[in-house]
Structure formats: C-alpha cells, structure tokens
C-alpha positions as CSV (number, residue, x, y, z in Angstrom):
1,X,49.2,3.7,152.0
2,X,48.9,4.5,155.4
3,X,51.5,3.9,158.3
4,X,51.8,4.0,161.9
5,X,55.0,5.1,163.5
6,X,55.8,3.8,167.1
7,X,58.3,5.2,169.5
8,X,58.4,2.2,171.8
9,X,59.0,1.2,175.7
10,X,56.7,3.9,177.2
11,X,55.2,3.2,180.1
12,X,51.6,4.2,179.9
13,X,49.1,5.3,182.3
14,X,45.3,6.6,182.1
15,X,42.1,5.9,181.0
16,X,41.3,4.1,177.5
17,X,37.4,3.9,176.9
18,X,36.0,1.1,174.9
19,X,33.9,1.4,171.6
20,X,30.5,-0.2,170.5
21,X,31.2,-4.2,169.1
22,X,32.6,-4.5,165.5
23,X,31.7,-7.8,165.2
24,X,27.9,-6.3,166.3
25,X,27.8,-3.3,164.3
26,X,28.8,-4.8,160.9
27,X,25.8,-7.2,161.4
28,X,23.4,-4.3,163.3
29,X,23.8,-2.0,160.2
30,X,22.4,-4.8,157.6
31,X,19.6,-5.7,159.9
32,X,18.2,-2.1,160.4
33,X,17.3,-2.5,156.6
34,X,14.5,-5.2,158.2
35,X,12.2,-2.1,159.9
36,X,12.0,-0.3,156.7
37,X,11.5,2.3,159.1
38,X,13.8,4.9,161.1
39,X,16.4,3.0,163.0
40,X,19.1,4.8,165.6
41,X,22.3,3.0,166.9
42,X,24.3,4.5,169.4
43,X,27.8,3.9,170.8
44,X,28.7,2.7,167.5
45,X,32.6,2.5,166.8
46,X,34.6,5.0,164.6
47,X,36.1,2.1,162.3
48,X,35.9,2.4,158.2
49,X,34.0,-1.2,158.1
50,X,31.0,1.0,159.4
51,X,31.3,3.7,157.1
52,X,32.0,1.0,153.9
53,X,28.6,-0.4,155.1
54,X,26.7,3.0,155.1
55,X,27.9,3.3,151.7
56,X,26.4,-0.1,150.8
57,X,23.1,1.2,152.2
58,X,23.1,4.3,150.1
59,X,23.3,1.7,147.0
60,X,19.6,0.2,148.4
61,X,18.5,4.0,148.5
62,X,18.1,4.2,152.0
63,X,18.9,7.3,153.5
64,X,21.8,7.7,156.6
65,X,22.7,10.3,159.1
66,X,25.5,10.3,161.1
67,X,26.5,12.0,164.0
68,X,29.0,11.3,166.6
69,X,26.3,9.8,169.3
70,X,24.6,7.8,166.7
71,X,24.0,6.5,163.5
72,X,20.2,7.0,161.5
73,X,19.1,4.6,159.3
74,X,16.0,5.3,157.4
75,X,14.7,2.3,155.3
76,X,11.5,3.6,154.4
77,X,12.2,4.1,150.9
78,X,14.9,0.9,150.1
79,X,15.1,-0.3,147.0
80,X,16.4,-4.1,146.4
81,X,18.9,-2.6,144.0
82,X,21.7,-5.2,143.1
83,X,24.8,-5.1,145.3
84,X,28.0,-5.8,143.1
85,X,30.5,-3.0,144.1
86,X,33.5,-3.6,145.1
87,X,32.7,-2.2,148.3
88,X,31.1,-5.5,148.7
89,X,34.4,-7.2,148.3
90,X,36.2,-5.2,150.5
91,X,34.6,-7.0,154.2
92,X,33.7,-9.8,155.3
93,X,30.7,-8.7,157.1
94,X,29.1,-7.7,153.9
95,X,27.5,-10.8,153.7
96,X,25.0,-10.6,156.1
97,X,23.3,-8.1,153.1
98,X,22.5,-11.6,152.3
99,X,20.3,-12.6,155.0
100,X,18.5,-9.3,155.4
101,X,18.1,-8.2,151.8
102,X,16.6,-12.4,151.3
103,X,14.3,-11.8,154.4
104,X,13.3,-8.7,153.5
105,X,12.7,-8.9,149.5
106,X,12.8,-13.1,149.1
107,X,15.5,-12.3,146.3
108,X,19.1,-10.8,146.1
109,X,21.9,-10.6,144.0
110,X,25.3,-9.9,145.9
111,X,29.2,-9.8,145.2
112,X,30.7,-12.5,147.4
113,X,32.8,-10.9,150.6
114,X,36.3,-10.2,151.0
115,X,38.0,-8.9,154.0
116,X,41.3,-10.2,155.6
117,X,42.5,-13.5,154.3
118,X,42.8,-15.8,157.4
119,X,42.4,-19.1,155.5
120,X,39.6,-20.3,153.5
121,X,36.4,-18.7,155.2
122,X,33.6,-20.6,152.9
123,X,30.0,-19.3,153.4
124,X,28.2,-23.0,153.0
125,X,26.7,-23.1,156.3
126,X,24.9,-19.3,155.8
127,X,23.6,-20.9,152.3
128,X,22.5,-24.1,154.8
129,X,20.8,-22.1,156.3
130,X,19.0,-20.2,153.9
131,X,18.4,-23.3,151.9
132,X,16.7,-24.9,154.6
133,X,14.3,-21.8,155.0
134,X,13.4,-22.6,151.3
135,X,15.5,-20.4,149.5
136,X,17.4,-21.5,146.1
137,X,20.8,-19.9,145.2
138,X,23.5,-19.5,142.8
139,X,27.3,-18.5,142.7
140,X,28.9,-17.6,139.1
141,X,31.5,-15.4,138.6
142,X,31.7,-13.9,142.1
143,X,28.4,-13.0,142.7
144,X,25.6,-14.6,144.4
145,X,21.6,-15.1,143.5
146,X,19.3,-16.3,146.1
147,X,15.4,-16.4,145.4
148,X,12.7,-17.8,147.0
149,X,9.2,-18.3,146.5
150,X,8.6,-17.9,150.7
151,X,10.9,-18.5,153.0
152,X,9.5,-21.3,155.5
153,X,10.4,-21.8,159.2
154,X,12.7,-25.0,159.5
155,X,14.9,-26.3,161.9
156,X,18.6,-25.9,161.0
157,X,21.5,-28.6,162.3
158,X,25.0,-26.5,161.8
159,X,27.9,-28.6,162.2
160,X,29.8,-26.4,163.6
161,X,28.6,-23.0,165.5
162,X,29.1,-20.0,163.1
163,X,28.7,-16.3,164.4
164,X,28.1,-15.8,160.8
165,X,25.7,-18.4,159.7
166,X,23.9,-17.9,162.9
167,X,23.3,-14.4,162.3
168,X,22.2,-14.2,158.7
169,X,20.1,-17.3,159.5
170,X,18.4,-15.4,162.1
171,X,18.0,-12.2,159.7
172,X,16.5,-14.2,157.2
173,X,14.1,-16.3,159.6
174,X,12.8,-13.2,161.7
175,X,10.1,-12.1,158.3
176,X,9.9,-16.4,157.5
177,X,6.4,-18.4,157.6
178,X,6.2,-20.6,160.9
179,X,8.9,-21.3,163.5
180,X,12.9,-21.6,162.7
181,X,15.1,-23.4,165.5
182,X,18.5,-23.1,165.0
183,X,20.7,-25.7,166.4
184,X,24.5,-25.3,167.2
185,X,23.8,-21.9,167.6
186,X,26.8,-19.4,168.2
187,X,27.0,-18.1,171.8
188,X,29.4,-15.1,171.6
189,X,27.5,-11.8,173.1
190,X,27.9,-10.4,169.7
191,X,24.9,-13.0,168.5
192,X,22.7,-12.1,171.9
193,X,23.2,-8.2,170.6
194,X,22.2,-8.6,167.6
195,X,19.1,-10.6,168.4
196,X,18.1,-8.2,171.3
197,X,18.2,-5.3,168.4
198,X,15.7,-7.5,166.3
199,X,13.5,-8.1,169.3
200,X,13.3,-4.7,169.9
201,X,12.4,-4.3,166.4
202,X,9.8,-6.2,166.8
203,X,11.2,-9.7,165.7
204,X,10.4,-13.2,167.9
205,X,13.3,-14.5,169.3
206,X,14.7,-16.6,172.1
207,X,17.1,-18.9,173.2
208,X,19.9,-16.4,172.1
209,X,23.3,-16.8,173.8
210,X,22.8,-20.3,174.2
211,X,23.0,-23.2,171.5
212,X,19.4,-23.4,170.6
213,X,18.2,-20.3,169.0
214,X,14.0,-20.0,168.3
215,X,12.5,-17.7,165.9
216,X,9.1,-17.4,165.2
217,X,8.5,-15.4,162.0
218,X,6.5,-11.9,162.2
219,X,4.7,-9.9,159.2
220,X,6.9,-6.6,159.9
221,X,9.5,-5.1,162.0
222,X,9.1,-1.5,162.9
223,X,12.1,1.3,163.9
224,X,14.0,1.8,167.5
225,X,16.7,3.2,169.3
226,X,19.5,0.5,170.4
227,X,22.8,1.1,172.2
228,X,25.8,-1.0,170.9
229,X,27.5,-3.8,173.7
230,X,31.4,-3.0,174.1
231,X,33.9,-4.8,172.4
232,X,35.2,-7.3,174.4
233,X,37.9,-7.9,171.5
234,X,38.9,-4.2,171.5
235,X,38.6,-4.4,175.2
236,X,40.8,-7.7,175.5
237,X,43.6,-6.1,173.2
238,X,44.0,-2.7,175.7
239,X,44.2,-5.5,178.3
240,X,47.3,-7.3,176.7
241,X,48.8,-3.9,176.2
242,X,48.2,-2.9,180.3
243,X,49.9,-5.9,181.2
244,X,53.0,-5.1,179.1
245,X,53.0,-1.4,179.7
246,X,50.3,-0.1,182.6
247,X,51.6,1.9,185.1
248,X,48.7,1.5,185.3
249,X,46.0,1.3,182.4
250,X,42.4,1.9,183.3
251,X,40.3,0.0,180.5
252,X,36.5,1.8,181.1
253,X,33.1,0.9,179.5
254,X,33.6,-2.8,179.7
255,X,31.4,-5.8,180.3
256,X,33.6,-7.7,182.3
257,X,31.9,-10.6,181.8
258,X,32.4,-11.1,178.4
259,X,35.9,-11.2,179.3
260,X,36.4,-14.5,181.1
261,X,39.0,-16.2,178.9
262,X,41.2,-13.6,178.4
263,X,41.0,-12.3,182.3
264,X,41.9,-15.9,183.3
265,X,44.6,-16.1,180.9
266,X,46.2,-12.6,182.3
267,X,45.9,-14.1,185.7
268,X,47.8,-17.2,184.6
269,X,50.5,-15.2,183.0
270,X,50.6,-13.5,186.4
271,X,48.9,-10.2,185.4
272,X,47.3,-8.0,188.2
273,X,43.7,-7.0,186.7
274,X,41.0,-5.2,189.3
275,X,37.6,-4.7,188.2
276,X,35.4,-2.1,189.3
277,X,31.9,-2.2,187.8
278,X,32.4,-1.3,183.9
279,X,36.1,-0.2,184.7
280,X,39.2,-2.8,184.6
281,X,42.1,-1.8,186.0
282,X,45.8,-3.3,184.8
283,X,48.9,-3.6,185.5
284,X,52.0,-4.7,183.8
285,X,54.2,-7.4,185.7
286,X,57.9,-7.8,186.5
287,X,57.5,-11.1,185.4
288,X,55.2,-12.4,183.0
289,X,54.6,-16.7,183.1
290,X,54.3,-18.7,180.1
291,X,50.8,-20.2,179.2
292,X,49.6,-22.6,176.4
293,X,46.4,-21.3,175.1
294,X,43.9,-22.8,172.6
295,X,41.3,-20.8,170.7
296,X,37.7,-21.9,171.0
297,X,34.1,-20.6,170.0
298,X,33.0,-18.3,172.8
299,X,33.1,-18.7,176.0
300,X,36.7,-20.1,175.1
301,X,39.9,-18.1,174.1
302,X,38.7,-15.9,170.9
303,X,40.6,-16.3,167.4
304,X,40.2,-12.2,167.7
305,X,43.1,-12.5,170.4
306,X,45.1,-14.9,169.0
307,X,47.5,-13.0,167.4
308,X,47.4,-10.2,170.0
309,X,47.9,-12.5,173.1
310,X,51.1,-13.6,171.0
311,X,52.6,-10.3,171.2
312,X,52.6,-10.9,174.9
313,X,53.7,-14.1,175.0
314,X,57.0,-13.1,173.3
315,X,57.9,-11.3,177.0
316,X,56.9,-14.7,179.3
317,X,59.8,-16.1,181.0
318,X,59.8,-19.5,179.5
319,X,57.9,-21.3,176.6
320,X,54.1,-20.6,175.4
321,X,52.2,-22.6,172.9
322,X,49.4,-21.0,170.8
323,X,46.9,-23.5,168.9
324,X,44.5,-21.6,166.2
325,X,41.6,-23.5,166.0
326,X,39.1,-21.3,163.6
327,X,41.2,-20.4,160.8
328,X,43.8,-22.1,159.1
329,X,45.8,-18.6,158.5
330,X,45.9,-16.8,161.4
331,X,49.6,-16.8,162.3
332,X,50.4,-14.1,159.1
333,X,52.3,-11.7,162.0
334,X,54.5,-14.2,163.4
335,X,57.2,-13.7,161.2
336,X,57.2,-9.8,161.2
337,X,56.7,-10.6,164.6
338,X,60.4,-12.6,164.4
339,X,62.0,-9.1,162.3
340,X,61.7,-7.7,165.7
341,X,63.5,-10.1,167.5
342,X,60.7,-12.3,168.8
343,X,61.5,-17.1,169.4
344,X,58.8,-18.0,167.3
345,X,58.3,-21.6,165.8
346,X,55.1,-22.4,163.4
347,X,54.3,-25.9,163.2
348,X,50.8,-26.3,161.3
349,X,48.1,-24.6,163.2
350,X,50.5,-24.0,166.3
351,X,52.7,-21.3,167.4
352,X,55.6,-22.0,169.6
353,X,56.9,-19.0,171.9
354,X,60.6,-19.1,173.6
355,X,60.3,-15.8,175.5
356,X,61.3,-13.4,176.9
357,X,63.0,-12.2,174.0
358,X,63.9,-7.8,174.1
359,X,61.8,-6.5,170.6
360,X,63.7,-3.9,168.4
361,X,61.8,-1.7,166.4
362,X,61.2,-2.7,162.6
363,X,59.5,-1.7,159.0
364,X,57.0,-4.3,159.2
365,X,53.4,-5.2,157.6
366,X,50.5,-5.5,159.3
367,X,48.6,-8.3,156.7
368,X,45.4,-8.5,158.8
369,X,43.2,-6.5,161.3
370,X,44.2,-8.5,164.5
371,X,47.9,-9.1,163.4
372,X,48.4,-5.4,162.9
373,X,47.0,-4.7,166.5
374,X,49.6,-7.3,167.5
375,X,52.4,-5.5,165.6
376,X,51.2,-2.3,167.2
377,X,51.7,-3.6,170.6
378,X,55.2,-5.0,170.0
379,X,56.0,-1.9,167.9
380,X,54.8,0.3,172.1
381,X,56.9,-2.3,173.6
382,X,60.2,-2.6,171.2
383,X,63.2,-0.3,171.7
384,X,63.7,2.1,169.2
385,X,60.9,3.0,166.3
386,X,58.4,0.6,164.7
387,X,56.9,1.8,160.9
388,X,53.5,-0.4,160.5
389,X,52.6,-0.9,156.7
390,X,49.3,-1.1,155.2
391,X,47.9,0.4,158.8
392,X,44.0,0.5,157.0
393,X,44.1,-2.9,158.7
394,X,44.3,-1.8,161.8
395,X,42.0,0.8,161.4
396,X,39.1,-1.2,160.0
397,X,38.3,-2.7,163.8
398,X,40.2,-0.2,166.2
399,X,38.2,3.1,167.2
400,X,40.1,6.1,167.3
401,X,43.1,3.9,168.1
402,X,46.0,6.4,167.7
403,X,44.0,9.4,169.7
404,X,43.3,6.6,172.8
405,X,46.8,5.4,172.7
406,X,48.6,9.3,172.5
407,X,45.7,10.2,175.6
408,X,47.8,7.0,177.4
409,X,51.2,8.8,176.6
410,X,51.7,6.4,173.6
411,X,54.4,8.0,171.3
412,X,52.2,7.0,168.0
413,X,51.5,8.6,164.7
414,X,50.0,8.7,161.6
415,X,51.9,8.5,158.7
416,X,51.8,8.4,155.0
C-alpha cells in the first residue's frame, strides 16, 4: 500500500494553487451522461475518485478523453449497461449514477456505494426523492433496482438538507414531466455548480444555493464546455497548514467567499489571513487561541474540516472543543492523532483538545480521506519523521498533494 513519509517542522513559504471541487466533480462526471452529447470539463482535480468514475463511464460505453486541461465526455453512444463492479463500491459519489442513469433511461440497476466509513451514511432521502418523482426501487444483496414508468415533477420535503439527495434529485428531475420543487435544499456552492453545469446543458433550474430548489423538466440536454469552482475544502486545509507553518503561504485560485467559516475561525484562533482577489495569503502565529467549533451544513463550519482544523487545535494555547454534527464517525484520527503526542478526549460526538501539546513523528494510519490530510499536517508539523499508512486515502481528494507541498519546501514523499 502506499505511504507518505514526512520530515516535519519546516517552515514553508510559496505559492499552493487550488484544484477544481471534488465534491463537484464526482457529481459533474455522472451528470454529463444527461447531454448524450460531447461534454468538456476543465480545471478538474488530479484525484483517483475522478479517474474510478471515468472507468464507470466506459462500463455505459461512453467514450472519454483526457488531457491535462480537461476532461471529454462523449455520451452519444451510452448504453444503460448494469453497473455492479466493484468500482461502484469503492466511493461514495458513485451513487449519483443513480439519479442520472434513472433520469436518463427511467431504469437502473447499481451496486450500493462505499467510500470512507464515517458512520452510517444511509441513502433514504436520494430514494425520497426519487420515489416521489414516481420512481419504484429495490435493494437485495447490495445492489439497487429503480424503474419507473415516467418520472413526474413533485414537490420534495427532505428533513434534513443532503448535498447528496439534493443533487441526484435534481439529476433525476431535470428530463421529469412537469415541475419538481425541492425543499430543504442543500446550499453548499458545490450544489449551485452543479446546477449551473445542467443549466448550461440545457436543464431548467433555479433557486440553487438557497433552500428552495425549482426544476422544470426539459425533453433533452445537449453538450458544453464548463469550468470546475475551487475547492474550498482543499483550499480550507492549505489554510490550516499556513497558519501552522507559513512564512508565509500564498493559497491562489480561491473563492474567498466560499470560505467564511473557516476564515473566521482562523481569525478567532488569531491567524493573520490577507486576501487579494482569488489569492489568500497566510501566516502562521506565535500564538495560536483556543476555539470551540461546531460543524454545520454550509454556510457553517464543514464536516470536510473537521478533522483537519483538529490538527491545529492540538498547537492552541489552552482548551478547544470540536462537536461533529454530520456523521457519527468522524473522529477515526484522533487517536493516531494522540501516538504523536497530541491531549485529546472523545466524548460521543465531541472532541476535547488541551493544547499546545509539541507532536513527534509516528507510523500512523490515515483511515479516511479528511483524517489522513489531518495526519499529514501533524506529520509537517511533528519533530522528527511521520510514515502515513494506507495514503490512497489521502490521495482520493488531494490534487497533486505531494508535488504542491515539495513546491512549498515540504520535506514529503512517496513511499511504498
């Protein structure tokens, strides 16, 4: 398996350049299926989640190019071929095959998702909202059958506001009869991307962004061209490593808007950040403050930080509370986290943090995307050397991540 090996307590300094959106390319790459036409996406992230769902596509028989500008999706010639792989099993973000192959072909017949284990991660509000759209389904032995007769505009009432559900709904509802609203809507920028790709596509949608979400179905979507948002999550965890290490770190091709919560949490910690347009400068600080910090759907503090933020919380003078309120299993670094030397108490869905506490570089095991980028951090800030397990983790969502960090002055490798 894969390893990263850290030399730590280097200050670093330079420019880091932020990727395309994971969480908007793992749902932009299902939903290009819905043009069956030509489809390009630029400033798409290096990450293996992308290229796990270009093989998926080559399962439907639709044809892919890829250079390093953009990615080509021709759907002209799909096929509504079964998807039961274990490549389906091996993301989460598989399933939103669901809501375009259903829209698209008013059947499917998928492998349930996989991905990191942060807790049970159900999918019964994306089958609420496909069942409302007049669609009937079926789970046995790990695979899932959805067929409809048409799929009908509704409206949809979610509980609880799913990125997820949100999207697949809206990939399902974009080819439906009639008018979907979908209430308790997602906000995050990730959903707004994703339904400006399908508007330019041809699709009907407004009211993206904020909790009420329209769609009026169309007959056909046709191809485009469509430029990926940054990551704010990617963006947000070179942040937390600038204000540990930046002497200082420049953190370019950012929408600094999408970054309230975690820019306001810097500042609380005492962090120096300057923005400049698309460009954030940071730098780390003699002494860092202790914060309590609650994650929330966006615009709150994101889940995708959690575990990062934590990392930085070990070196605040004084005592820090994390609550994890999205899922029930997010706290899986924490004790390799405590190997290198960090105060950490878990009660239930709550972290407590005694810092500052020095790190010392450890063999540790990076369990989930997010917690590895946390162990990466601590592994730059520890004293001596840091060997990351299991690294694929870390790869699935970072772009390029040991090439940007050695540009920095990182001492980082590869490693098998």
């Amino acid at each position: 398996m894969n390893k990263i090996v850290i030399k730590g307590s280097v200050p670093l300094e330079g420019i880091i350049n932020i990727d395309g959106a994971k969480n908007s390319i793992v749902a932009l790459i299902p939903a290009s299926i819905l043009s069956k036409s030509i489809v390009r996406i630029y400033n798409y992230p290096k990450i293996s989640d992308v290229y796990v769902l270009i093989d998926i596509l080559q399962e439907l028989s639709v044809s892919t190019k890829i250079t390093n500008e953009y990615i080509e999706i021709n759907s002209s010639n799909i096929k509504n071929t079964p998807l039961t792989t274990t490549k389906m099993g091996s993301l989460r973000a598989s399933y939103y095959f669901m809501g375009a192959l259903l829209g698209l072909f008013k059947n499917t017949t998928l492998r349930l998702p996989g991905g990191c284990y942060l807790g049970p991660r159900p999918i019964d509000l994306h089958l609420k909202g496909f069942e409302t759209l007049n669609c009937r389904y079926d789970i046995n032995n790990e695979l899932i059958y959805l067929q409809a007769d048409k799929l009908i505009g509704k409206e949809i009432h979610f509980p609880f506001p799913s990125v997820g559900a949100t999207i697949n709904t809206m990939l399902a509802a974009v080819l439906a009869e009639g008018e979907t609203t979908i209430y308790n809507a997602a906000k995050e920028p990730e959903i707004v991307d994703v339904a400006n790709f399908l508007t330019q596509m041809g699709a009907k949608i407004s009211g993206a962004g904020t909790s009420i979400i329209k769609i009026i179905g169309v007959k056909e979507l046709h191809g485009t061209d469509y430029v990926v948002i940054p990551d704010r999550i990617e963006a947000g965890t070179y942040l937390i490593l600038g204000a540990l290490l930046g002497n200082p770190l420049e953190i370019h091709r950012v929408n600094y808007l999408h970054l309230y919560a975690i820019l306001t949490t810097l500042n609380k910690c005492g962090v120096k950040t300057y923005i400049n347009d698309d460009k954030i400068i940071v730098y780390n600080s003699n002494k860092l403050l202790p914060t309590d910090i609650v994650t929330d759907v966006y615009p709150g503090f994101p889940t995708d930080l959690q575990q990062i933020i934590t990392t930085l919380l070990t070196q605040s003078h004084g005592i820090s509370t994390v609550t994890e309120t999205i899922y029930s299993d997010r706290f899986q670094n924490c004790q390799e986290l405590i190997k290198m030397g960090a105060n950490i108490v878990i009660n239930d869905n709550k972290v407590i943090i005694k810092g500052r506490t020095p790190l010392k570089g450890s063999e540790v095991v990076a369990k989930d995307l997010r917690g590895g980028a946390s162990l990466a951090i601590a592994g730059l800030i520890a004293e001596g050397t840091t060997i990351i397990n299991e690294a694929q983790h870390i790869l699935r969502g970072y772009s390029n991540i040991i090439e940007k960090l050695q540009n920095v002055k990182a001492n980082i490798h590869m490693s098998t």
